[in-house]
C-alpha angles and dihedrals in degrees: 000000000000115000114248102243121231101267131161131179145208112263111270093019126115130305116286121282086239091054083072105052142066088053129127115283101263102245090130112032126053121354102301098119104048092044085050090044090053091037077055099043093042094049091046088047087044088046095043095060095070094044110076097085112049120238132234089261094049088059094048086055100050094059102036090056088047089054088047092048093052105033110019133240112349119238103166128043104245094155106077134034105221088062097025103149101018129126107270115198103200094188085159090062100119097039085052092045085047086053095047100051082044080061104045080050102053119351114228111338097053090052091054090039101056096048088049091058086046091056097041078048098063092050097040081065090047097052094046078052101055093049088053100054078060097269108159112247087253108049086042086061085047091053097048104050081052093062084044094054092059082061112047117124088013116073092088120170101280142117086268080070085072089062093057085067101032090046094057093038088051099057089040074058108051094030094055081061109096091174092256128078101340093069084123095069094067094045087065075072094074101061091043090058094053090052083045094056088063107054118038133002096242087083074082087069087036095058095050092059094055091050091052096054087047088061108041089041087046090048089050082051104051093045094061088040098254105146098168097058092039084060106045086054088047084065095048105060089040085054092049090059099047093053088070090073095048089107130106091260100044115185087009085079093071095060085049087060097042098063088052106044116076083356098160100204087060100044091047097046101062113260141125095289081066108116106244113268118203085222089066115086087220099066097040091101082050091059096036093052089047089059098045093055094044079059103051095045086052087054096049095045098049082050087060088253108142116189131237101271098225087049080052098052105044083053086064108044092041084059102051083045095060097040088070092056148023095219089063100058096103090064095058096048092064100051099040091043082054091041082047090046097047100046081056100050099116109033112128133318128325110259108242113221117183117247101242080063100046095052100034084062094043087057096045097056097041085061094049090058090043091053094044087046089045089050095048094051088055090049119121125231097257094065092061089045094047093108093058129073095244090180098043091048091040088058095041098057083045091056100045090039093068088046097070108222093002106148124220127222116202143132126285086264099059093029085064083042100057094042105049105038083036113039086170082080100059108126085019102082121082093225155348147187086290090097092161084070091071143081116245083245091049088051095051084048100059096040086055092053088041099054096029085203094125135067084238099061093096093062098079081061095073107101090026127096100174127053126188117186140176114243087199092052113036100015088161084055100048093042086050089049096060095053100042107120119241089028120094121207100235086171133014125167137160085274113034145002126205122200145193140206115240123231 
């Protein structure tokens, strides 16, 4: 199903790239299926490991789909104070209401389950796909750790987890389209994006690949007169772009694009809209993997391999995409693992291993996933909440709940927190994850009171007389808390302090 790519070769050198697509996916000859079962297993047991304690986003999630559960589609911000009134575009909303009923099944554990197997999931395609562009079992598996490397510690249960598995079915999609009679393939695209839409920002990048195949596959088809063809694929890029607007909010989401993308106060405060930088431990298997697959293209090159041009060109894009920001990264370690698979397809032998190996690893593994998933299921609530302050925040929504209107200030930690453990609270607290809500003043403003590095930090406190911070989080801040003059500690643990203004 899969197009053969352009490929030619050095006389003498191995067989073109073309001789080893378009056949069957290998379940039932050779050893594809055991080595994709334990890819699957291992990146649901990697996965698995950071996802016993939620993260600040997981949280956010939860309350907004259980607003959206009780009350609709949101139009107007009635959660924090700092943006109270305002438009909110809640272009996550069906990915949150997914969470949530994740949640009412099953608590926890349902909800981090489910977006580990979305994410196995998406490896697990990838993997199928690359198997089926003629990679051999082995360096599939290669590739595909590799994808999975630019990831690690950071697939957390969110709506982001959706993308693992839409990013890898997109490219099966537009890849299984030669420009002929499987035009329809592609078109299955169209419907995915508008899901998509619905559920996490990253359908914007989406969207962009399937324009780009519309126009490279509409150029191929002008240039041999076929107008019929030119034109469908016309439509189909015009359609990409338009899914993007099947949401309740229609042409409101590009404005909720727009204060994300290029937003100077995120990219400069360190957070995940910070361009990687190859100082920071935490990009090192980006640029790694960059490297790797630089290497391999130039092999394959120097071999007389040329890759597919659409699989080129979204490892590009992908790259430049992720080169802007952090949080991008795991796009472009799908498409540049696949261009890296395909530029090595034909080095060497295959490595024989004997079958009794091959399925005795994919078993293993496949019960180590089962016992991690079998543990997490087990796990008590606690364990989810352990990167909050539980007692700080209990005693702070006690505290504000017997002053009748009296707004927090905290951190994002304890904001999700209260909100979502105290929905009481909701319009009552200064912030929250939603950082398109605010100003880029507003935004300045609460990085300066996160990190309390700056002279200017105290000056979010004004119109607040209770403070609630993570210790784990913003130990500076909560350190700078307790010694502020004019504010009393009334709690203080290893995990969180909550303070109040004297009168």
């Amino acid at each position: 199903m899969i197009a053969p790519a352009s490929a030619t070769t050095h006389a003498g050198g191995p067989a073109p790239l073309a001789a080893n697509r378009g056949r069957q996916l290998p379940w039932g000859a050779t050893d594809g299926l055991a080595w994709l079962v334990g890819v699957a297993a291992l990146a649901f047991f990697a996965t698995a490991q950071y996802g016993r304690q939620l993260y600040v986003d997981t949280f956010f999630d939860l309350y907004a789909g259980r607003y959206v559960a009780e009350h609709g589609i949101p139009h107007r911000n009635v959660v924090t104070v700092l943006a109270h009134g305002r438009p909110w575009i809640d272009q996550q909303w069906l990915g949150q209401l997914i969470y949530y009923r994740m949640w009412q099944f099953g608590g926890y554990a349902a909800v981090v389950l489910f977006s580990i197997a979305l994410i196995a999931a998406g490896f697990a395609v990838l993997g199928a796909l690359m198997l089926h562009r003629g990679a051999t079992p082995l360096r599939m598996c290669a590739w595909t750790l590799a994808a999975l490397a630019v990831s690690f510690g950071y697939a957390t249960a969110r709506a982001q987890s959706f993308g693992y598995l839409f990013i890898p079915l997109l490219l099966c999609l537009l890849l299984a389209d030669d420009g002929t009679g499987r035009r329809l393939l592609a078109w299955l695209s169209i419907p995915l994006l508008v899901m998509w839409a619905n559920i996490h920002g990253s359908a914007l990048l989406g969207a962009g690949l399937v324009a780009l195949h519309a126009a490279y596959r509409g150029l191929l088809a002008m240039r041999r007169s076929d107008h019929r063809a030119s034109a469908s694929y016309v439509v189909l890029g015009a359609c990409a772009g338009l899914t993007l607007i099947c949401t309740p909010y229609g042409l409101g989401v590009v404005h909720y694009y727009g204060s994300l993308i290029g937003n100077s106060a995120l990219s400069g405060a360190a957070t995940e809209w910070t361009p990687p930088n190859p100082v920071n431990a935490d990009s090192w298997a980006f640029f790694a993997v960059v490297l790797a697959v630089a290497v391999a293209v130039v092999v394959g090159w120097r071999r007389g391999v040329r890759p597919q041009p659409e699989v080129a060109i979204f490892g590009a894009v992908t790259l430049g995409v992720a080169l802007l920001a952090f949080r991008n990264t795991p796009w472009f370690g799908f498409a540049g693992s696949l261009l890296a698979a395909d530029m090595v397809v034909h080095r060497n032998a295959r490595v024989a291993v004997p079958v009794s190996i091959r399925r005795a690893i994919a078993s293993a593994l496949t019960g180590c996933a089962l016992v991690v998933g079998i543990s997490m299921a087990r796990a008590p609530v606690s364990q989810y909440q352990a990167w909050i302050p539980n007692r700080a925040i209990a005693l702070t929504a006690r505290i504000a709940d017997g002053h009748s209107g009296m707004p927090v200030l905290s951190d994002q930690w304890c904001a999700v927190g209260l909100l979502w453990l105290h929905p009481s609270l909701f319009g009552r607290v200064a912030f929250d994850v939603r950082v398109e809500q605010y100003s880029q003043a507003q935004l300045s403003s609460i990085f300066d009171f996160m990190r309390a590095d700056s002279p200017q930090w105290p000056q979010l406190l004004r119109g607040y007389n209770l403070v609630v911070v993570s210790r784990k989080w913003h130990p500076r801040l909560a350190v700078a808390l307790a010694r502020m003059p004019g504010w009393r500690v009334v709690y203080s643990d290893i995990s969180g302090v909550v303070a109040e203004r004297m009168h």
